[in-house]
C-alpha positions as CSV (number, residue, x, y, z in Angstrom):
1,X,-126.0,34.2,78.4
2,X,-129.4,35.1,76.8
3,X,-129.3,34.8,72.5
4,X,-131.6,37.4,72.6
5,X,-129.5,40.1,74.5
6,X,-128.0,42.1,71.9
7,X,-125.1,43.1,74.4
8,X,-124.6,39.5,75.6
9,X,-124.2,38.0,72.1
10,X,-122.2,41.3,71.1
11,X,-119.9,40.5,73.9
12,X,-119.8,36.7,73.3
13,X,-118.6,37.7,69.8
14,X,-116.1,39.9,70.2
15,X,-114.6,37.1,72.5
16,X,-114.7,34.8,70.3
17,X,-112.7,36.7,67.7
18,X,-110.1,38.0,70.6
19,X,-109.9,34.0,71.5
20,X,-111.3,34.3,74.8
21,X,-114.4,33.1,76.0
22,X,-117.7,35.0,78.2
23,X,-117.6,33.4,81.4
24,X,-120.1,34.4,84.8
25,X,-118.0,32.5,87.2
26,X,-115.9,34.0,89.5
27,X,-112.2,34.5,87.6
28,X,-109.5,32.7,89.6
29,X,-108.0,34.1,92.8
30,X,-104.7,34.7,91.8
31,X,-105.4,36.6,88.3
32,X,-105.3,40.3,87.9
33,X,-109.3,40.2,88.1
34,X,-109.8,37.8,91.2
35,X,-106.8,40.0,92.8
36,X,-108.9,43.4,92.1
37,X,-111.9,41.7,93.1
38,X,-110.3,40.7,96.4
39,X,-109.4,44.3,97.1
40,X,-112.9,46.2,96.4
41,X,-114.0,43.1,98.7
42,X,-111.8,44.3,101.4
43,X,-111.7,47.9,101.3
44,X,-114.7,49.3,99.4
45,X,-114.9,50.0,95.7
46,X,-114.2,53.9,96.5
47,X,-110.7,52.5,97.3
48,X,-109.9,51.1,94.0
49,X,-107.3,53.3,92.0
50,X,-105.9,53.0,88.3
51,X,-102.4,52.3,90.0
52,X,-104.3,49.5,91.8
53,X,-105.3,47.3,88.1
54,X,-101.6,48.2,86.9
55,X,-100.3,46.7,89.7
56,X,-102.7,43.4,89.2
57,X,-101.8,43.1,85.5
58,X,-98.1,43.1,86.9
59,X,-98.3,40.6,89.5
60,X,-97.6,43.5,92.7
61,X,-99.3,43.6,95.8
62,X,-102.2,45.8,95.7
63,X,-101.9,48.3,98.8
64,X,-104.7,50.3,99.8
């Protein structure tokens, strides 16, 4: 994270009051994000739908 970045300490704020933190490592495989990430790997980022993040957040397969 650069200090100086307003949009970088903006962001590391507003996780801080949420109670989550600003990470750059990869999120984990098997959450929502890794799972998304793991699609748009697969099949191309023109492939991603909305139906395809509610599915993450719900734990269903993601189906291209």
């Amino acid at each position: 994270m650069n200090l100086n970045d307003r949009q970088d300490v903006g962001a590391a704020f507003g996780a801080v009051i949420l109670g989550g933190t600003v990470s750059e490592e990869a999120p984990p495989h098997d959450s929502p994000l890794g799972r998304v990430r793991a699609f748009v790997a697969e099949h191309g980022e023109e492939a991603l739908r909305p139906e395809h993040i509610k599915a993450a957040q719900e734990g269903r397969p993601l189906l291209p």
